[in-house]
DSSP file (Angstrom, degrees, kcal/mol; ACC not computed):
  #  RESIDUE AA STRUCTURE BP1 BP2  ACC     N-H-->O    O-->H-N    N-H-->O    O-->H-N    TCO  KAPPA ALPHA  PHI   PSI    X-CA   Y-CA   Z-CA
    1    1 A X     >        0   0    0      0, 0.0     4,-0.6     0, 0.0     5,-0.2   0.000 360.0 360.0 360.0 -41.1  -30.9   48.4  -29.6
    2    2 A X  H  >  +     0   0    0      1,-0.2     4,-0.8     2,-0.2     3,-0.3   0.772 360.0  55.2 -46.3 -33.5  -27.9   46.2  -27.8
    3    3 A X  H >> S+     0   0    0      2,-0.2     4,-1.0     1,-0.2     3,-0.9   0.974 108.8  41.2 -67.1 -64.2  -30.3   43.3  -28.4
    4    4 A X  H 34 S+     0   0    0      1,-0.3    -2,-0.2     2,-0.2    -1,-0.2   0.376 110.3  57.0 -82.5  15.5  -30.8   43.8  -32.0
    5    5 A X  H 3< S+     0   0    0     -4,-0.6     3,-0.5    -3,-0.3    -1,-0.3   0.638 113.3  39.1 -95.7 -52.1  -27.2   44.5  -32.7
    6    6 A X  H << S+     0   0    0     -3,-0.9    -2,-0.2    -4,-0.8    -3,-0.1   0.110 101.8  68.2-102.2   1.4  -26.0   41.3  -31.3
    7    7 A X     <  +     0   0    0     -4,-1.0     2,-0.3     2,-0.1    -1,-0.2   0.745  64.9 112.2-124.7   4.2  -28.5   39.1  -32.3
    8    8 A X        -     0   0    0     -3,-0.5     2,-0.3    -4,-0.1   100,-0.2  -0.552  63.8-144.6 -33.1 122.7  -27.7   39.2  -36.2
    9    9 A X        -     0   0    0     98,-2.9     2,-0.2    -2,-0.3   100,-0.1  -0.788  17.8 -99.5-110.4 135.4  -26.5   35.9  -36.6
   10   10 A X        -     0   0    0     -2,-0.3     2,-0.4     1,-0.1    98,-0.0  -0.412  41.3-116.2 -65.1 127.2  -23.4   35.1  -39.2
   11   11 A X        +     0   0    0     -2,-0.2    -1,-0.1     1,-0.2     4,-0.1  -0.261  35.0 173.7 -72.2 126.9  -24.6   33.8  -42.6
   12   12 A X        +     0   0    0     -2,-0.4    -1,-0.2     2,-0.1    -2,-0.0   0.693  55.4 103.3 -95.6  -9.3  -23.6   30.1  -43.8
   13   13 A X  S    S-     0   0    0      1,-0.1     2,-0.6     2,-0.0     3,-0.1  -0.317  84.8-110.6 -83.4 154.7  -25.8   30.3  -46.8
   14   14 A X    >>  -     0   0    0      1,-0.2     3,-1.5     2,-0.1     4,-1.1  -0.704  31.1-129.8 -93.6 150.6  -23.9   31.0  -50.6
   15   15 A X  H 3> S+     0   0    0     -2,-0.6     4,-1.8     1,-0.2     3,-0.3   0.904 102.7  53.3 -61.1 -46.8  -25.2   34.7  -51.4
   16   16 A X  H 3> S+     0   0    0      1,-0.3     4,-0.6     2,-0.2    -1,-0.2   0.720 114.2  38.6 -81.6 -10.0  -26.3   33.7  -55.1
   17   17 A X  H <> S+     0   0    0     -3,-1.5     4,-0.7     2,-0.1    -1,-0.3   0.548 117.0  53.6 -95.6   2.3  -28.6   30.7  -54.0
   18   18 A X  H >X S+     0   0    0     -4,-1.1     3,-1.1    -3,-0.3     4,-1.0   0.994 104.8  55.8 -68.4 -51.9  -29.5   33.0  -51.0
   19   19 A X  H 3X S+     0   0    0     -4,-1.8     4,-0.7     1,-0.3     3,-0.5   0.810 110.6  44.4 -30.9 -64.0  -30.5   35.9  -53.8
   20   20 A X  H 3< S+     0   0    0     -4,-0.6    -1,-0.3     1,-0.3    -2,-0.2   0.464 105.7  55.4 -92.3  -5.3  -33.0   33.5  -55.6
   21   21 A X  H X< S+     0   0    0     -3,-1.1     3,-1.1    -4,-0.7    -1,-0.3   0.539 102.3  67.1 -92.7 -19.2  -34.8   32.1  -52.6
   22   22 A X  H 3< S+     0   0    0     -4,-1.0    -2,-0.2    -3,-0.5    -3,-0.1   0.929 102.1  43.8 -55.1 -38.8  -35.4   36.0  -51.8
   23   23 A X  T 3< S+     0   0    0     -4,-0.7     2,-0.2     2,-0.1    -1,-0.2  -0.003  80.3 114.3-126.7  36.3  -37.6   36.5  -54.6
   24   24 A X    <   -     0   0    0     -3,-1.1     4,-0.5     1,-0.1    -3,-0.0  -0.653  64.9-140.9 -68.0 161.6  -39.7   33.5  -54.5
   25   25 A X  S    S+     0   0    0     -2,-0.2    22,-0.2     1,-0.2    23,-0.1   0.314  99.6  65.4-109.5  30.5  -42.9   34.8  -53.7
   26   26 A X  S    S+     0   0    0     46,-0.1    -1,-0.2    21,-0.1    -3,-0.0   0.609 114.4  43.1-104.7 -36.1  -43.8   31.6  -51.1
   27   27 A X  S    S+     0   0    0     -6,-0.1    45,-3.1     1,-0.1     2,-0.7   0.640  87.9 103.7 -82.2 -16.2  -40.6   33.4  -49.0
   28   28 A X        +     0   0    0     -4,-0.5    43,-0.2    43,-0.2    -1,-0.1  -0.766  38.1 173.6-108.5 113.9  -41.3   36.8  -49.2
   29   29 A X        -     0   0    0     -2,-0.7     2,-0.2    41,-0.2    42,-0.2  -0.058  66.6 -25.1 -87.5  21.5  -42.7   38.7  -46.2
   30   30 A X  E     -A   70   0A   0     40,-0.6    40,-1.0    15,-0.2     2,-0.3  -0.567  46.0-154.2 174.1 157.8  -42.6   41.9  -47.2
   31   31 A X  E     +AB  69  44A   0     13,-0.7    13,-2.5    38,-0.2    38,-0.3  -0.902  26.6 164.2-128.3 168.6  -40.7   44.7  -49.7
   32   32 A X  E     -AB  68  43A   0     36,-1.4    36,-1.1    -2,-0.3     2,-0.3  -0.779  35.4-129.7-150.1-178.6  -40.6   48.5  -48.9
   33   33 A X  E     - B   0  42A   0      9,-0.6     9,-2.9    -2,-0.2     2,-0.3  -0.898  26.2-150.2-151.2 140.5  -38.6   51.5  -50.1
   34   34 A X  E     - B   0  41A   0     -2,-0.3    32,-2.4     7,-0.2     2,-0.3  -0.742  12.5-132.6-101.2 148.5  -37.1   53.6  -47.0
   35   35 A X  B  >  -F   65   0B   0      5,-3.5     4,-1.4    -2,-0.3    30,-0.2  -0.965  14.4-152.9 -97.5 142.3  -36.5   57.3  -47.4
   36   36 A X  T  4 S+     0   0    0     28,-1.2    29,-0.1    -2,-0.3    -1,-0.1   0.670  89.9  44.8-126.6 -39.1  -32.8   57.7  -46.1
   37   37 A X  T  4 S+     0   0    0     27,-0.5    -1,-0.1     1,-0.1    28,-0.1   0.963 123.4  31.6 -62.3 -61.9  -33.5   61.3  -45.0
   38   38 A X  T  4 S-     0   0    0     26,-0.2    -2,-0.2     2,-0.1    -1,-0.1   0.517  86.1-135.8 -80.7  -7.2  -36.4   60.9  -43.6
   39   39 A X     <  +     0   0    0     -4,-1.4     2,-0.2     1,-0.2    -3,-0.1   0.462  58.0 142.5  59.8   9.8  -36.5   57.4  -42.0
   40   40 A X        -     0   0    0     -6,-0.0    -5,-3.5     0, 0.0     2,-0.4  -0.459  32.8-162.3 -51.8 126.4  -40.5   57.0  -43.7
   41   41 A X  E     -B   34   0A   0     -7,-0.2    -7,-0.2    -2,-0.2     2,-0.1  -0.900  15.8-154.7-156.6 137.6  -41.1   53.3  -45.0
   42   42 A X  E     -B   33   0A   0     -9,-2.9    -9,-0.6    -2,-0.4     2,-0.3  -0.282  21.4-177.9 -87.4 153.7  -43.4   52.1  -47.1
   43   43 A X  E     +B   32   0A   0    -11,-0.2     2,-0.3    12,-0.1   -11,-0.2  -0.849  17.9 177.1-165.6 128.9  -44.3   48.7  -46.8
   44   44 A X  E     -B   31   0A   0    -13,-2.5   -13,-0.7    -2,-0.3    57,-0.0  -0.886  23.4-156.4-136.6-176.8  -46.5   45.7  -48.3
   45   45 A X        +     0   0    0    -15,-0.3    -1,-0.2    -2,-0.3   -15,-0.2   0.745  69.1 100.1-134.0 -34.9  -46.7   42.2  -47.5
   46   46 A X        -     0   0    0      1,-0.1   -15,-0.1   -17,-0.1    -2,-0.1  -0.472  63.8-150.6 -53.5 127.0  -48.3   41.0  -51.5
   47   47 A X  S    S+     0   0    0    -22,-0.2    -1,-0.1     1,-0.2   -21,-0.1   0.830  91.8  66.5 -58.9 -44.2  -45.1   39.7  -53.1
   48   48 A X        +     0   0    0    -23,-0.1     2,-1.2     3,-0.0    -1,-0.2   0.558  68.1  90.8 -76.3 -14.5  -46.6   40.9  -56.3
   49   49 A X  S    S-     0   0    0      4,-0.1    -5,-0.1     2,-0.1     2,-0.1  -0.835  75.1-162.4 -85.1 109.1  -46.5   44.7  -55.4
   50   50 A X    >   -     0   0    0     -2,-1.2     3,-0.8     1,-0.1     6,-0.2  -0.151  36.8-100.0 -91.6-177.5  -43.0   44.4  -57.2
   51   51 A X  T 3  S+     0   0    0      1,-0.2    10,-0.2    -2,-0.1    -1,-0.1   0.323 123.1  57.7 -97.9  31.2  -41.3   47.8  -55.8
   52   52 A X  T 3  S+     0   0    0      8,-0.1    -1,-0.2     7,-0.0    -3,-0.0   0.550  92.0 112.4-110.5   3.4  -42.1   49.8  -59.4
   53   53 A X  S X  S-     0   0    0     -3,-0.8     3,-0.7     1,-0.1     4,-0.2   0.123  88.5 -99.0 -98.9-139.3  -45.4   48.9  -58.7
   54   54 A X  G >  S+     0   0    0      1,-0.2     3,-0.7     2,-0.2     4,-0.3   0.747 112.4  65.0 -84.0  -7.7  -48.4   51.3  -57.7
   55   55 A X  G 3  S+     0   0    0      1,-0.2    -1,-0.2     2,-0.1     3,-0.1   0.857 123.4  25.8 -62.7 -17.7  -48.4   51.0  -53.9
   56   56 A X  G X> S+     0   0    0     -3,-0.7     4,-2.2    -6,-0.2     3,-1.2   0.238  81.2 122.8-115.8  20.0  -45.2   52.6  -54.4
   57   57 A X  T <4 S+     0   0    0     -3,-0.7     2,-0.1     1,-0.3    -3,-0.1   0.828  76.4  55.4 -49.4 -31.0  -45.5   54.4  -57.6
   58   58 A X  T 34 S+     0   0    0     -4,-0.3    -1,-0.3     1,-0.2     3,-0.1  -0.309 123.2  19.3-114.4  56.1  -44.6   57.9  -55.8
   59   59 A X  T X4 S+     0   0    0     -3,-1.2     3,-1.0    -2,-0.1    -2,-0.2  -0.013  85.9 117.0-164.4 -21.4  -41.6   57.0  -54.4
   60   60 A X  T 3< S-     0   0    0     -4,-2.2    -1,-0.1     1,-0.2    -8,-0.1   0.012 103.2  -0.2 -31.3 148.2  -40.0   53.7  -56.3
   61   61 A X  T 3  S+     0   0    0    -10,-0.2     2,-0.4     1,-0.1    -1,-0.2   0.691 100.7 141.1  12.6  61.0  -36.7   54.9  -57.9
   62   62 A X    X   -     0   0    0     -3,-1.0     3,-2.5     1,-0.1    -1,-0.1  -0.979  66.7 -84.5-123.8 117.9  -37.3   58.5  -56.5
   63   63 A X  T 3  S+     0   0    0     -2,-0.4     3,-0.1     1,-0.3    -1,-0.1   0.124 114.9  15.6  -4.3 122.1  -33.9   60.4  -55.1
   64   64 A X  T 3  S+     0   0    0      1,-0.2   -28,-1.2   -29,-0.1     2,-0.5   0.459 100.2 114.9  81.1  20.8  -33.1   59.4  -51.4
   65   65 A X  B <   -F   35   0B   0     -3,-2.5    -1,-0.2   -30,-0.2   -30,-0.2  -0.894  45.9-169.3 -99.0 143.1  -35.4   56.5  -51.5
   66   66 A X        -     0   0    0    -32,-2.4     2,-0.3    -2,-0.5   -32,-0.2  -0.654   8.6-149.0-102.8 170.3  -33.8   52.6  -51.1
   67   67 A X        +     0   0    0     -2,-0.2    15,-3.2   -34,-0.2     2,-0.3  -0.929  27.7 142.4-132.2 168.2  -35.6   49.5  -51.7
   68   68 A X  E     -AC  32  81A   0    -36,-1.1   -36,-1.4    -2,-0.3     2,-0.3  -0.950  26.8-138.5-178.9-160.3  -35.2   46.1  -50.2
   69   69 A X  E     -AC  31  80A   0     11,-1.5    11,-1.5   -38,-0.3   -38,-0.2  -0.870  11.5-126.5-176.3 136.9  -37.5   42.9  -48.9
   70   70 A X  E     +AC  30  79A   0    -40,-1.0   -40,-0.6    -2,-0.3     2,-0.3  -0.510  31.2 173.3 -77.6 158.9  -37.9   40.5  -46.3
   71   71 A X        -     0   0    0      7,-2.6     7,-0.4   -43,-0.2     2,-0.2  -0.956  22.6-126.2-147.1-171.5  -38.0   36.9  -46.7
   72   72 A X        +     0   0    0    -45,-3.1     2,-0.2    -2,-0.3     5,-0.2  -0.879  26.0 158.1-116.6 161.0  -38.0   33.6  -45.1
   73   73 A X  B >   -G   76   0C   0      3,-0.5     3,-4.2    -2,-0.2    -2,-0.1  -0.753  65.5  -6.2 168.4 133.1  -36.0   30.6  -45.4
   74   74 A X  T 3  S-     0   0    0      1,-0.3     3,-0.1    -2,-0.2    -2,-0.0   0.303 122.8 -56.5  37.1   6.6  -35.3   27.7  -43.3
   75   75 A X  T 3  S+     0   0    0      1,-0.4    -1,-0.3     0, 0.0     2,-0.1  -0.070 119.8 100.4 130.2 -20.7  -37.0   28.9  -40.2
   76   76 A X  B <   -G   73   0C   0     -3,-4.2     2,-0.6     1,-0.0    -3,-0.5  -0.438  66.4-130.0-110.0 168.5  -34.6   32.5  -40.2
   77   77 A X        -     0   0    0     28,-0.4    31,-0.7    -5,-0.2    30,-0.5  -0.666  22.3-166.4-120.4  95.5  -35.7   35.9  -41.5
   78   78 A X  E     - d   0 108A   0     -2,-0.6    -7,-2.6    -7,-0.4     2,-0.5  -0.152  10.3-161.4 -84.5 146.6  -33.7   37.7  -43.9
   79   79 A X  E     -Cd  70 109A   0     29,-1.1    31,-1.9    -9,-0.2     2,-0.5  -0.940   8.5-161.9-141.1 135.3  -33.8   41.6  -45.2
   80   80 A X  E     -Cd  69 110A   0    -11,-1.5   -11,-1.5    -2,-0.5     2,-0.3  -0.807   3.2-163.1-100.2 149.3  -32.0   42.5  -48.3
   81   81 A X  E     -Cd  68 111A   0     29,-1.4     2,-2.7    -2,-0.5    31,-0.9  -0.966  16.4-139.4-149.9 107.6  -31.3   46.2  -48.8
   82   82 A X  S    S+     0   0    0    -15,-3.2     2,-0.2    -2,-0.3   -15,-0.1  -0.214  78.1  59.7 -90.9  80.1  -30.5   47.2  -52.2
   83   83 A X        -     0   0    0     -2,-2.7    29,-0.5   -17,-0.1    -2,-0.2  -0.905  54.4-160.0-178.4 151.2  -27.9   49.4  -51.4
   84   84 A X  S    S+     0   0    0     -2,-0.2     2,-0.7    27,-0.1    -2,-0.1   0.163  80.2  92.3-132.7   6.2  -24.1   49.4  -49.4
   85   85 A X        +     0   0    0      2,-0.1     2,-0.4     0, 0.0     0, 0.0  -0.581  63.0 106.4-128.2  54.5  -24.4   53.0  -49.0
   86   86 A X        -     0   0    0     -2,-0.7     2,-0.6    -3,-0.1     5,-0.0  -0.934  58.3-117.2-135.7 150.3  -26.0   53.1  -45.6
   87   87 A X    >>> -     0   0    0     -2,-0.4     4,-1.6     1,-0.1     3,-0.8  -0.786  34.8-111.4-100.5 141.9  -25.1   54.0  -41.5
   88   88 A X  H >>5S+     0   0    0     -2,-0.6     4,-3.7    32,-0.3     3,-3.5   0.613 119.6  52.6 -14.7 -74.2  -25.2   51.9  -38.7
   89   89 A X  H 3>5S+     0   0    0      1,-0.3     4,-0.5     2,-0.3    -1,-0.3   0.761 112.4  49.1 -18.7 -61.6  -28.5   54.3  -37.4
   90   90 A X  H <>5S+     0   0    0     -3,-0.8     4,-1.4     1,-0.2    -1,-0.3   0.520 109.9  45.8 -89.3  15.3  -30.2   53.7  -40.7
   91   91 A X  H <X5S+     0   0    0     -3,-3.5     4,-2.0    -4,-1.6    -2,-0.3   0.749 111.0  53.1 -96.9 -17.5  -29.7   50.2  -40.9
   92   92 A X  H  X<S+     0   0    0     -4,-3.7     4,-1.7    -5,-0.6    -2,-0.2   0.807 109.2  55.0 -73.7 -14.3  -30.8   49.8  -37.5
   93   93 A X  H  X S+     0   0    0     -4,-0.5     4,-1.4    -5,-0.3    -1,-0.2   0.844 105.2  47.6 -41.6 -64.1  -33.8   51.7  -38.5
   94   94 A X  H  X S+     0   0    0     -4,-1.4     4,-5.0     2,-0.2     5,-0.2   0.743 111.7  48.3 -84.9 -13.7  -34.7   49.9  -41.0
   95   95 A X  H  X S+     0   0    0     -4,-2.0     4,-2.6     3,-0.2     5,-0.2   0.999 110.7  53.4 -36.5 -73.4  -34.5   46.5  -39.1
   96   96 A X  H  X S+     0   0    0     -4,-1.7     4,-2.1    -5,-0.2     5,-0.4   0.878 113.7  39.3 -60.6 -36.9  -36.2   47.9  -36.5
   97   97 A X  H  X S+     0   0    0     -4,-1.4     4,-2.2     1,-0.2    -1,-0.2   0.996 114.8  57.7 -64.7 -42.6  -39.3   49.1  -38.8
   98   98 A X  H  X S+     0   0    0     -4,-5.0     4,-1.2     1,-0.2    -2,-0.2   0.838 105.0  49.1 -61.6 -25.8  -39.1   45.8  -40.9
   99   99 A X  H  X S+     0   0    0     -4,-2.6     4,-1.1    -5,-0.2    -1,-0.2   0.862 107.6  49.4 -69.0 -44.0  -39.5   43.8  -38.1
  100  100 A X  H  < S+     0   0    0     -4,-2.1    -1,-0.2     2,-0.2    -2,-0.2   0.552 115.1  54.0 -71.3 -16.6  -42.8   45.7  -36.6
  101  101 A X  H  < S+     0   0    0     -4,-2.2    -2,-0.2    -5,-0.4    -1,-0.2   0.887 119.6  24.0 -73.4 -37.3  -44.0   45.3  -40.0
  102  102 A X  H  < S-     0   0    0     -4,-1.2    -2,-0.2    -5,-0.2    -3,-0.2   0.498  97.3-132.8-102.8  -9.3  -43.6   41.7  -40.7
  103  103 A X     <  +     0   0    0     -4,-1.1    -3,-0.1     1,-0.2     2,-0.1   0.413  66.9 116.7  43.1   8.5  -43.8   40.9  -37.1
  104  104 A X  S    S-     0   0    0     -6,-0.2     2,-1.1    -5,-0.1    -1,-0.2  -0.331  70.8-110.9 -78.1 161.8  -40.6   38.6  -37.4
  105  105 A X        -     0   0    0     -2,-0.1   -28,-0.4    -3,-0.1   -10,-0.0  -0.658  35.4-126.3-100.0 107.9  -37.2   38.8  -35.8
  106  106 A X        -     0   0    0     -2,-1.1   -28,-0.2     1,-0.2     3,-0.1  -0.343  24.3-174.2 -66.9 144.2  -34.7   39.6  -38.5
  107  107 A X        +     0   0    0    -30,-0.5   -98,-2.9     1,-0.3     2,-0.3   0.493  60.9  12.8-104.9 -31.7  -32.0   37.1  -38.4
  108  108 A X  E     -d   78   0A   0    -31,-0.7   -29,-1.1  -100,-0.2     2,-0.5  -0.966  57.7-142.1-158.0 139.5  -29.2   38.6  -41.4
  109  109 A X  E     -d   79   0A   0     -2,-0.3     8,-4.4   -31,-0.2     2,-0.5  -0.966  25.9-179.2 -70.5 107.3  -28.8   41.4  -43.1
  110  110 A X  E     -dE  80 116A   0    -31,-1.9   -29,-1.4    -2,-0.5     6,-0.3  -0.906  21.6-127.3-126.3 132.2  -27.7   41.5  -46.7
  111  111 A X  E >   -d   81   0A   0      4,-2.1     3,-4.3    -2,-0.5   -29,-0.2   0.218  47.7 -84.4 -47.5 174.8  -26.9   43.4  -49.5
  112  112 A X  T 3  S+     0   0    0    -31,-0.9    -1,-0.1   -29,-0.5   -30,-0.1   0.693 131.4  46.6 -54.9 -12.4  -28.1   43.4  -53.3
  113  113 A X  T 3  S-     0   0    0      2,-0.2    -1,-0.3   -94,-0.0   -94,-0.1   0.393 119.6-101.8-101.3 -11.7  -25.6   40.8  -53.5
  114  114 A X  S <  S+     0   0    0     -3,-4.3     2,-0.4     1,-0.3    -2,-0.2   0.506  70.4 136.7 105.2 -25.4  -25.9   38.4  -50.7
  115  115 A X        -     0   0    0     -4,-0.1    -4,-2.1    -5,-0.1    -1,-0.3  -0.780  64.5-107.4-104.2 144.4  -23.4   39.5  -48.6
  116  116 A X  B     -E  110   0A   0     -2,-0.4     3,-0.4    -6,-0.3    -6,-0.2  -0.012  25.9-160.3 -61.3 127.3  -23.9   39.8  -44.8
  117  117 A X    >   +     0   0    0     -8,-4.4     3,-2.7     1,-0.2     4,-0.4   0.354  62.6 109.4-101.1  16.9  -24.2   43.9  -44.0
  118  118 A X  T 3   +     0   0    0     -9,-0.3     4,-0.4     1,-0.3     3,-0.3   0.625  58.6  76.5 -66.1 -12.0  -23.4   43.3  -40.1
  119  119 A X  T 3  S+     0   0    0     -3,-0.4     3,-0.4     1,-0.2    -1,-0.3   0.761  90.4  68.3 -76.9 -17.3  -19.8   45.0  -40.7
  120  120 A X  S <  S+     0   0    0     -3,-2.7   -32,-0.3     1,-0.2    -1,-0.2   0.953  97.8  44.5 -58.6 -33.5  -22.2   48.3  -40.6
  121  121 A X  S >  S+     0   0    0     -4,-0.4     3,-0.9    -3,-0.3    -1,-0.2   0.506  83.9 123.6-105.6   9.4  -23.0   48.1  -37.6
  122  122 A X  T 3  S+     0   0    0     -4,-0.4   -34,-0.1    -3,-0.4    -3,-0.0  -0.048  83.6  20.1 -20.7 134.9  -19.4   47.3  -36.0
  123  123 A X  T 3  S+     0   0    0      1,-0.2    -1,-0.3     2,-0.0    -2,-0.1   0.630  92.5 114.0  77.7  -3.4  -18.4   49.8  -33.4
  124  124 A X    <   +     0   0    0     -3,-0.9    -1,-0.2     1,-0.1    -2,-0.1   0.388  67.9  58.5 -99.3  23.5  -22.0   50.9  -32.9
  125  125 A X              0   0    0      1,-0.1    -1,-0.1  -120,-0.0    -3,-0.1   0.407 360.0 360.0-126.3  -5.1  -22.3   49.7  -29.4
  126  126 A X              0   0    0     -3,-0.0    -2,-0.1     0, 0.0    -1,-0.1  -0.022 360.0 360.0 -22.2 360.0  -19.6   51.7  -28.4
């Protein structure tokens, strides 16, 4: 876990062209929905299962589920998490699952917005 805590790398890119290179679909290596309770995530690697659609029909915009997608871009591997409302545990969670899904090494974390979520996990190596 010390690894993958330290090896989020700080983001140079601006968040709004970062945002629109997420949801090309040439870039996108995966989207899921996490359960927050349960730490269960769903996960497909077709850009085009958008998250309302039916590989996730029974859980998409269902109480204590999140959504989010990897992508790619310039060589690094990004996961957006549409949500600020997370702990250090579950983002390291879902790192850790998105990465043994996509079989990349996630590079940055960001929010629905673009901005770098590495201030969660401050103080978790402690």
């Amino acid at each position: 876990m010390k690894e993958l805590l330290e090896g989020l790398l700080p983001i140079t890119i601006e968040p709004k062209f970062l945002m629109a290179v997420a949801h090309k679909d040439a870039n996108v290596r995966s989207i899921w929905w996490y359960n927050v309770a349960t730490g269960e995530m769903r996960s497909s690697s077709n850009p085009k299962d958008i998250h309302s659609s039916d590989v996730f029909k029974d859980v998409a915009h269902t109480a204590g589920w999140i959504r989010g997608r990897v992508f790619e871009f310039e060589g690094k591997a990004f996961l957006i998490i549409y949500t600020d409302r997370l702990t250090a545990s579950q983002l390291l969670d879902i790192i850790s699952k998105a990465e043994m899904f996509t079989k990349l090494t996630i590079d940055h974390a960001v929010d629905y917005d673009g901005k770098d979520m590495s201030h969660i996990l401050e103080g978790a190596l402690r």
